[in-house]
TINURO-666067 format. One line per field, with one value per residue (C-alpha): x, y, z; residue number from 1; residue in three letters. Coordinates in pm, 1 decimal, decimal comma. Example, Ala and Ser with C-alpha at 12.3 -4.5 7.8 and 13.67 -1.06 7.14 Angstrom:
% TINURO-666067
X	1230,0:1367,0
Y	-450,0:-106,0
Z	780,0:714,0
i	1:2
aa	ALA:SER
END
This chain:
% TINURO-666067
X	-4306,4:-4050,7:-4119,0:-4073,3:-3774,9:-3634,9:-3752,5:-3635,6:-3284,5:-3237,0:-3347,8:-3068,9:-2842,5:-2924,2:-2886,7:-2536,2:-2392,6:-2506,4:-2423,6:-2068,3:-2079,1:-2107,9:-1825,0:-1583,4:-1727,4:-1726,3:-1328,0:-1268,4:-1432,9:-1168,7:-840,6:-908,4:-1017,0:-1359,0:-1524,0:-1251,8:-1458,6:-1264,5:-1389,8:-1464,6:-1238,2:-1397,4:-1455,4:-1262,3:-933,6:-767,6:-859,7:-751,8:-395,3:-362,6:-438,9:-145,9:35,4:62,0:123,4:471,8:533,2:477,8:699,1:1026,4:912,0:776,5:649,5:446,7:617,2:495,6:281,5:138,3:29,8:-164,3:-316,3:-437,3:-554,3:-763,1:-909,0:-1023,1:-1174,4:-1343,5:-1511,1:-1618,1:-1769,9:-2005,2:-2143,7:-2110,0:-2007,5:-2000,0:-1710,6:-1494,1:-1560,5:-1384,1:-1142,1:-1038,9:-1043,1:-792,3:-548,9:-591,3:-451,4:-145,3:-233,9:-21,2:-100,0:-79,7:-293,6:-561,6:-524,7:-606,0:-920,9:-1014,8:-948,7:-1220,0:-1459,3:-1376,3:-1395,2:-1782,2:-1875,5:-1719,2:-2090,2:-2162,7:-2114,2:-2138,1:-1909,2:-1676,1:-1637,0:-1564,4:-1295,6:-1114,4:-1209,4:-956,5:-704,8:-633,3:-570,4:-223,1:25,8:85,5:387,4:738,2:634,5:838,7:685,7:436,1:96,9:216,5:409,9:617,6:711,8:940,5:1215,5:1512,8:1550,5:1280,6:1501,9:1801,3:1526,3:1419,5:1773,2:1839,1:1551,2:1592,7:1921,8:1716,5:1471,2:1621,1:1585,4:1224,1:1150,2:1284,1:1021,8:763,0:807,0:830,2:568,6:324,8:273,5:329,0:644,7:489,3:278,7:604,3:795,1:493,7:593,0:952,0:857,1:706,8:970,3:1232,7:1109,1:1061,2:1422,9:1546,7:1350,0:1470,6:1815,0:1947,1:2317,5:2329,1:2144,2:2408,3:2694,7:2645,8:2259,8:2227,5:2605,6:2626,4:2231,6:2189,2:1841,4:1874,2:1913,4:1741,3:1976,4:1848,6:1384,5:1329,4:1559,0:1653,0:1513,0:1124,6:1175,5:1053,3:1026,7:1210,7:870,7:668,1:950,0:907,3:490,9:560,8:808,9:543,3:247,8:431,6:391,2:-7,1:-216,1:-470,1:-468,3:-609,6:-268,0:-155,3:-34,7:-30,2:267,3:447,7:562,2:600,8:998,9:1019,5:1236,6:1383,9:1727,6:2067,4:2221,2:2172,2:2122,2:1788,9:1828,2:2142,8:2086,2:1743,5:1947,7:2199,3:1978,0:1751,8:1981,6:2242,8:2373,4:2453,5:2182,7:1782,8:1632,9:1495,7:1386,8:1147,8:1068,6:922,1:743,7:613,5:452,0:306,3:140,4:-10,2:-77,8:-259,5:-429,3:-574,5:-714,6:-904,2:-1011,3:-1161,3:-1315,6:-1502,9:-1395,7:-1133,2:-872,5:-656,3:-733,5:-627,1:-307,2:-359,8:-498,4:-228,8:56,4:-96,2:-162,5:238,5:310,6:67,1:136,8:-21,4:-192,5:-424,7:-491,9:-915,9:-1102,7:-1408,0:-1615,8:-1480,6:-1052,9:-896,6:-601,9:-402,9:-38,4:307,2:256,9:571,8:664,6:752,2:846,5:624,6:353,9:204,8:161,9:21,5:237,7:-76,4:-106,9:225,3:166,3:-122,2:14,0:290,6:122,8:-122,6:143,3:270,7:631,1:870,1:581,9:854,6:1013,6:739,5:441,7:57,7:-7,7:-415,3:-397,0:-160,6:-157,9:-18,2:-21,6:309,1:343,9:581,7:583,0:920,4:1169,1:1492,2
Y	-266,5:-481,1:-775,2:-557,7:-426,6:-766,4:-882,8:-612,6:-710,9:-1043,0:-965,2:-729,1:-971,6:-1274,1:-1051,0:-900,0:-1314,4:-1399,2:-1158,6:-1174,1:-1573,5:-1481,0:-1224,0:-1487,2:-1760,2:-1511,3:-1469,8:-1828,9:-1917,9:-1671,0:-1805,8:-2156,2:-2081,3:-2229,4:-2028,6:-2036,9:-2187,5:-2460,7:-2315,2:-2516,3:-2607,1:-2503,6:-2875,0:-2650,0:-2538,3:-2817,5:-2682,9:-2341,8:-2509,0:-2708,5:-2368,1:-2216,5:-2512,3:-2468,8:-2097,1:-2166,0:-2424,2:-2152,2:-1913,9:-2186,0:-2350,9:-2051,1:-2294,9:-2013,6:-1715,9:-1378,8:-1296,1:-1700,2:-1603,1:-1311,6:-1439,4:-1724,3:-1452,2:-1242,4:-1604,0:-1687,5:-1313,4:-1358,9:-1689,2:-1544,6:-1232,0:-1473,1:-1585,4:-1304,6:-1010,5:-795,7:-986,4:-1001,4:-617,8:-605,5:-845,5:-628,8:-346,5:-488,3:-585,4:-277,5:-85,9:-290,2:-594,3:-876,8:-1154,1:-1394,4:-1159,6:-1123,9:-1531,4:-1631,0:-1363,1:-1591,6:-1887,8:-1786,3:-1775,6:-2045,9:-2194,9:-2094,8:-2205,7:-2564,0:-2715,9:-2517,8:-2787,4:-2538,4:-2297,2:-2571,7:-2740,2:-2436,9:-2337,8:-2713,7:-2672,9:-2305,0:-2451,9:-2731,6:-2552,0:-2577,6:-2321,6:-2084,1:-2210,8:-2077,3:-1897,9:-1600,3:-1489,7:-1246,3:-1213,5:-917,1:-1152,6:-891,1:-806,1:-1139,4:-1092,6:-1047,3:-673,8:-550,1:-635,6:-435,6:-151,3:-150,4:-127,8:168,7:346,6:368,1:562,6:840,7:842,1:1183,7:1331,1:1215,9:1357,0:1653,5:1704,0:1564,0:1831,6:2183,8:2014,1:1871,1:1537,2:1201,4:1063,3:676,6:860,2:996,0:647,6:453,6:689,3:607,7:238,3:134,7:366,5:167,5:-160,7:-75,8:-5,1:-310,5:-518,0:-343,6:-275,5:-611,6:-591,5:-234,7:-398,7:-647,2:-481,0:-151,0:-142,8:-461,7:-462,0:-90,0:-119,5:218,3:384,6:395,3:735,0:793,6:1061,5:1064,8:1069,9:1071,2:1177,7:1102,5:830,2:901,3:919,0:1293,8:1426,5:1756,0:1846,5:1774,1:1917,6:2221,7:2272,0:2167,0:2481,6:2718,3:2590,4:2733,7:3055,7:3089,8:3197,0:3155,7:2790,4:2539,9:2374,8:2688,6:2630,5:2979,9:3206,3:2995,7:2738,4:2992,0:3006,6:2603,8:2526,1:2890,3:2817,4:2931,9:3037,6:3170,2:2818,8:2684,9:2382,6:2268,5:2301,7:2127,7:1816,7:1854,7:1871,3:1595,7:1378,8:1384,8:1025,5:1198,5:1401,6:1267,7:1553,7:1756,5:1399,1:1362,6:1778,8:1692,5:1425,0:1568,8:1959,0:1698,9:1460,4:1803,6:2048,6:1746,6:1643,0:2067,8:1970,9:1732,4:1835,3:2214,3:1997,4:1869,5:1542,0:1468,6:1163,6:1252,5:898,1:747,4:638,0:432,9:678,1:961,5:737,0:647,3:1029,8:1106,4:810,8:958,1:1326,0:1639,0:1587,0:1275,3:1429,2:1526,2:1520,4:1277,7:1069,2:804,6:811,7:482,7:318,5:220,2:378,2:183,2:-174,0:-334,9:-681,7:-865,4:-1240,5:-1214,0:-1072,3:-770,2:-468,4:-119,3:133,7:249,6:-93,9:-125,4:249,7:123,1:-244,2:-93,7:183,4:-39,0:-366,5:-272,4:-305,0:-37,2:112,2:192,9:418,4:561,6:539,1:581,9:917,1:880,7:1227,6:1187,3:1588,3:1843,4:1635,4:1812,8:2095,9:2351,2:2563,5:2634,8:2751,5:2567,2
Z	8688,6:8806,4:8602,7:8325,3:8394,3:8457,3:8122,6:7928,9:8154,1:8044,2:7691,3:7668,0:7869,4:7649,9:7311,8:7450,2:7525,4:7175,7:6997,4:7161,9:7099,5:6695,1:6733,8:6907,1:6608,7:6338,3:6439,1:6487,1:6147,6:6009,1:6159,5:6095,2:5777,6:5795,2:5562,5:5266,9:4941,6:4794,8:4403,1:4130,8:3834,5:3477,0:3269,4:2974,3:3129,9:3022,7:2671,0:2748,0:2867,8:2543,7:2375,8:2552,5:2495,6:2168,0:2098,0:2252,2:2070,8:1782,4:1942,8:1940,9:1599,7:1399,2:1067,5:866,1:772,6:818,5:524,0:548,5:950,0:873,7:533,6:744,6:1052,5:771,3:660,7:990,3:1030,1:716,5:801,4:1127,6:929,9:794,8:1119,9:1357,9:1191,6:1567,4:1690,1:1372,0:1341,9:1709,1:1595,5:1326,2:1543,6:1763,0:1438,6:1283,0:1583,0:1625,5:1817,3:1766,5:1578,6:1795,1:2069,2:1740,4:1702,0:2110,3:2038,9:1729,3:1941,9:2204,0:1954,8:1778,9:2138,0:2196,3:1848,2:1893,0:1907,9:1617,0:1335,4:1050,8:1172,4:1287,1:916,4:760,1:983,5:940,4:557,0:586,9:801,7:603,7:292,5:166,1:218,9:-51,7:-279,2:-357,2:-698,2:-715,4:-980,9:-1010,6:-1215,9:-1406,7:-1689,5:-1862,5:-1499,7:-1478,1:-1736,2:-1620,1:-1763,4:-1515,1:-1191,0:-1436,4:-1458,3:-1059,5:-964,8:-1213,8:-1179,6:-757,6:-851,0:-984,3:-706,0:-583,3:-951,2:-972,2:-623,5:-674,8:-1002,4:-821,7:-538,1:-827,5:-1058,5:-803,1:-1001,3:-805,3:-864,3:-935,7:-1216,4:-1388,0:-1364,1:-1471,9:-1793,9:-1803,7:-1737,0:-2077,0:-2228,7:-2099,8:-2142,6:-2508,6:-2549,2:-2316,8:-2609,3:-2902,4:-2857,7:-2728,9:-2763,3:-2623,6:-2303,5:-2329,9:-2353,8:-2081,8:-1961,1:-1773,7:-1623,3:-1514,7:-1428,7:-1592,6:-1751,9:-2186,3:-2244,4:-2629,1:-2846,7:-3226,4:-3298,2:-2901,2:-2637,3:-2262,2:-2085,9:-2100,5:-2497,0:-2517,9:-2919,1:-3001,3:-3157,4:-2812,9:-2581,4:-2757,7:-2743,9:-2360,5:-2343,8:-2556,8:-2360,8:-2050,0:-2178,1:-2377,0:-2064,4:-2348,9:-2417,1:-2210,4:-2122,3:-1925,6:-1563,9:-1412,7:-1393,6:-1117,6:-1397,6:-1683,0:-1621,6:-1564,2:-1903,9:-1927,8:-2115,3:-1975,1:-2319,9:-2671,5:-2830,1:-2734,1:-2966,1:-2854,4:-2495,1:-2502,6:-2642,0:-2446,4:-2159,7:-2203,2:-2354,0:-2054,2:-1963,6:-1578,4:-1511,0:-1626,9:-1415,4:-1744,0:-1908,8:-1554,3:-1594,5:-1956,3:-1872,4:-1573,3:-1732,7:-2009,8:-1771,0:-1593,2:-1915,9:-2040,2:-1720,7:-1752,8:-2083,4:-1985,5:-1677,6:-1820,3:-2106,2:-1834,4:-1865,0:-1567,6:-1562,6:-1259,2:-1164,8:-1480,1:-1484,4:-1833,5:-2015,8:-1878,1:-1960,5:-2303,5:-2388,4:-2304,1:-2542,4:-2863,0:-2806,6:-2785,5:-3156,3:-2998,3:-2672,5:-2740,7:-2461,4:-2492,3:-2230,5:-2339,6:-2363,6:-2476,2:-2357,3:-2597,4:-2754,8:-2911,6:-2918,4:-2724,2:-2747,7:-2485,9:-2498,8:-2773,8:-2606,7:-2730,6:-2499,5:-2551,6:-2386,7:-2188,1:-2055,7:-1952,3:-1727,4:-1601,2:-1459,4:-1328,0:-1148,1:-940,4:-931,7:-564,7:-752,6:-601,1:-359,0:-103,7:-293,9:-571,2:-327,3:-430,8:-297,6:-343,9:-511,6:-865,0:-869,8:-633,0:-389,7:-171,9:-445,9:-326,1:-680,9:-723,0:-975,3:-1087,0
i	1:2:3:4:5:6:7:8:9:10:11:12:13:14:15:16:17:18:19:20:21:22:23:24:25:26:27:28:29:30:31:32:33:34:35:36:37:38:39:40:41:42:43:44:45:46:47:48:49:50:51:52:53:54:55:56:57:58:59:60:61:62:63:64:65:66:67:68:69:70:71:72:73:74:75:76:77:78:79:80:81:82:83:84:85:86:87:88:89:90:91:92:93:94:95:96:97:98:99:100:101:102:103:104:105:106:107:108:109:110:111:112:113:114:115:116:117:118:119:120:121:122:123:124:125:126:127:128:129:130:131:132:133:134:135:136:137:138:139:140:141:142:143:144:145:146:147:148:149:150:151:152:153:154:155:156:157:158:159:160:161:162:163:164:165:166:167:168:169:170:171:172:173:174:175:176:177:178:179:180:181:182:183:184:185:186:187:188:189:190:191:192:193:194:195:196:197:198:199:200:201:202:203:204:205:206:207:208:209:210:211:212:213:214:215:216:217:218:219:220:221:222:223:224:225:226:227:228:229:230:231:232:233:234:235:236:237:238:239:240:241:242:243:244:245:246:247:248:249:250:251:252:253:254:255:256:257:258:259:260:261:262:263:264:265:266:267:268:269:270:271:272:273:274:275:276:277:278:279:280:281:282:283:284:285:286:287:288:289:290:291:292:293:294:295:296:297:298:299:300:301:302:303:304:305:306:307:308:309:310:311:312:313:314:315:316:317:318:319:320:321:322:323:324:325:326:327:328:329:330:331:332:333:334:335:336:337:338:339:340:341:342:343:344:345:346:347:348:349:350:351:352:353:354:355:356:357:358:359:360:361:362:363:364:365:366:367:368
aa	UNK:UNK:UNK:UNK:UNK:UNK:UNK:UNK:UNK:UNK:UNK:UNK:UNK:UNK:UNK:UNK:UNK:UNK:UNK:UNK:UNK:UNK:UNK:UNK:UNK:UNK:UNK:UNK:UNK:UNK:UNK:UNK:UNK:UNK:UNK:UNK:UNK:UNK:UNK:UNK:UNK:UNK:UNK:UNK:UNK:UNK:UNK:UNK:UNK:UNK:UNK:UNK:UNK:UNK:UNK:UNK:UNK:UNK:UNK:UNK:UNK:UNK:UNK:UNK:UNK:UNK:UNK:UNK:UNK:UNK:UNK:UNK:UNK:UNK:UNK:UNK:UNK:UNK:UNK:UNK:UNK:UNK:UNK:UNK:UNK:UNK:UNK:UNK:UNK:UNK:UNK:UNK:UNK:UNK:UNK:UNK:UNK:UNK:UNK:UNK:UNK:UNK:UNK:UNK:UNK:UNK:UNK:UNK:UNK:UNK:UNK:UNK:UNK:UNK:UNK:UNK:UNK:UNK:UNK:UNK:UNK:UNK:UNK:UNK:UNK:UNK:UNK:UNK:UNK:UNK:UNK:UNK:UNK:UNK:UNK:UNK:UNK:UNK:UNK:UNK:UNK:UNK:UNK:UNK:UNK:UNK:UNK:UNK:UNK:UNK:UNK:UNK:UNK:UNK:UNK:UNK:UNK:UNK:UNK:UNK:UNK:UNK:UNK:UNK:UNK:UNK:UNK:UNK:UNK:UNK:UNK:UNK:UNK:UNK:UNK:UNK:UNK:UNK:UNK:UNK:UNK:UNK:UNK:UNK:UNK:UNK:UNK:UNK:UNK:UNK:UNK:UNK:UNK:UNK:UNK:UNK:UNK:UNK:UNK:UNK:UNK:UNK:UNK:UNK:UNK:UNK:UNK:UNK:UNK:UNK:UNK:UNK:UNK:UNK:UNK:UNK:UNK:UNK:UNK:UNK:UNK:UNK:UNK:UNK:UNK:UNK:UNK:UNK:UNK:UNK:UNK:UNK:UNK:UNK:UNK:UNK:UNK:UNK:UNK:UNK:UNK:UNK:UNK:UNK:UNK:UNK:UNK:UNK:UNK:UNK:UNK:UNK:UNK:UNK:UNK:UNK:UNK:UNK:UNK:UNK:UNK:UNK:UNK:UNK:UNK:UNK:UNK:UNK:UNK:UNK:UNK:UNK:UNK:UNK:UNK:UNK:UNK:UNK:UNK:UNK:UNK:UNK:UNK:UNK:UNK:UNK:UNK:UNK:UNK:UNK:UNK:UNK:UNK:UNK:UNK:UNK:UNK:UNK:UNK:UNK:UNK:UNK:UNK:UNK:UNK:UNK:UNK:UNK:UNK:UNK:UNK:UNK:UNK:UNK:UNK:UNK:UNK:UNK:UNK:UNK:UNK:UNK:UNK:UNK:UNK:UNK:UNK:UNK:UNK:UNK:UNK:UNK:UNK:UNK:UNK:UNK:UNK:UNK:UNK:UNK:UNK:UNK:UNK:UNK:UNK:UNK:UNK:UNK:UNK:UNK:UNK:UNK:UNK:UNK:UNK:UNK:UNK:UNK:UNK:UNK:UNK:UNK:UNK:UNK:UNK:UNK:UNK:UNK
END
């Protein structure tokens, strides 16, 4: 019995001492540090530094300009589309919800980074970074766009953006649908009446307002301004609008003839010559649409229907774009044409936006 007590003493004894020994080690070890792991260096951060390196040398000597930076970002996202579609979907991801381009380019750089063994990959990205910059054509593709008159008509036509609004807003068609009316319009008479443009149009950078077969600046016909006015008021025809636009083109006095010329032919005040256009555009767009043959989404067969008239517009499956021929630099155009470049060119987007709906899109049916 004693025996085992004293083993089971000295067991404890012995376990106590070493057990305190790794304590006082354990505490040493800490202090001096003895069990700190040096690390390793990665064989690539010299890479990653050179990477660094040279994004601030982009930040003090910015050589691409904005639009070259990200046409050369959605380049590199395409390439990588082709070879790992999952990481330029996140990529995109990241750009689309306001990441910076240079944050978007370091994510393209790490996987440009992982793919540098990958010779395919690898040639194709040197074969899109050593494409040359894009040049200083200020042109554009649209080639009746780059006479001088247009940059006369952009500048005039902004002045009436309030006018054209305010149509937009009681009629519920888009505002770039009514200009891409008045556009083809106007060009026509910047071509055919070359002094006049001369002389008042291109200094004062004024709209031509039309006073003798077609009046105000979208070239409405007395004979068409007056079916638009009628139409307003046959809830029997398939041009009728519904009561709210039935007192649209009311007249103010006992002269209906004089004040619709007077009205539409105003040098001041092109809000009736934007109404017109506007009730046309949408008793037309009815037609169509209970004929069962819709073209809300056809901009170049809308515009080339408000050039013909009311006598040409017959629903069919198959519309044509077409209307005046207008020469430009020698260069025919159909007026349709003309609506149609203008309405998907991107020129004057700011200010005559693509709404995605060209018919009450922010309709608030009023009266003036």
């Amino acid at each position: 019995m004693k025996k085992s007590l004293k083993i089971i003493y000295n067991v404890l004894l012995y376990g106590f001492a070493l057990a305190g020994f790794g304590l006082i080690m354990s505490y040493m070890a800490i202090q001096f540090k003895w069990t700190n792991s040096k690390g390793s260096v990665d064989q690539n951060s010299r890479y990653l530094h050179e990477i660094d390196k040279k994004y601030d040398t982009e930040r003090k000597h910015k050589s691409l300009s904005e639009l070259e930076e990200k046409i050369a970002v959605f380049k590199r996202i395409e390439l990588l589309n082709q070879f790992y579609p999952v990481n330029a979907e996140y990529i995109t991801h990241a750009l689309e919800n306001g990441e910076s381009i240079i944050e978007v380019k370091r994510m393209l750089d790490a996987v440009d980074f992982v793919l540098k063994d990958d010779k395919t990959y690898q040639t194709a990205l040197k074969n899109i970074q050593q494409t040359k910059k894009a040049n200083n054509n200020q042109n554009t593709a649209f080639e009746w766009m780059n006479i001088p008159e247009w940059q006369i008509f952009k500048e005039a036509v902004v002045k009436d953006k309030h006018l054209i609004d305010s149509v937009a807003k009681i009629t519920g068609v888009e505002e770039r649908l009514i200009v891409s009316c008045l556009v083809g319009e106007q060009i026509r008479l910047f071509n055919s009446n070359r002094e006049a443009f001369k002389k008042w149009i291109g200094p004062l950078k004024i709209l031509s307002v039309e006073s003798q077969y077609s009046f105000g600046v979208t070239g409405i016909k007395e004979h068409t301004a007056i079916k638009i006015e009628g139409l307003l008021k046959k809830p029997d025809t398939e041009f009728y609008l519904g009561k709210q636009y039935e007192h649209l083109l009311d007249f103010k006095t006992e002269d209906p003839t004089t004040e619709r010329i007077d009205r539409l032919t105003s040098f001041r005040n092109h809000f009736y010559s934007y109404m017109y256009a506007a009730i046309f555009l949408k008793q037309v767009k009815l037609q169509w649409e209970k004929a069962g043959y819709p073209i809300d989404d056809r901009p170049e067969i809308l515009t080339t229907l408000f050039n013909v008239g009311f006598p040409q517009s017959n629903p069919n499956p198959n519309p044509k774009v077409g209307g005046s021929t207008i020469k430009i630099n020698e260069v025919p155009y159909t007026f349709g044409m003309i609506g149609y470049q203008f309405y998907y060119s991107g020129e004057l987007f700011d200010e005559f936006p693509i709404r995605g709906k060209k018919f009450d899109w922010n309709q608030k049916s009023e009266t003036i």
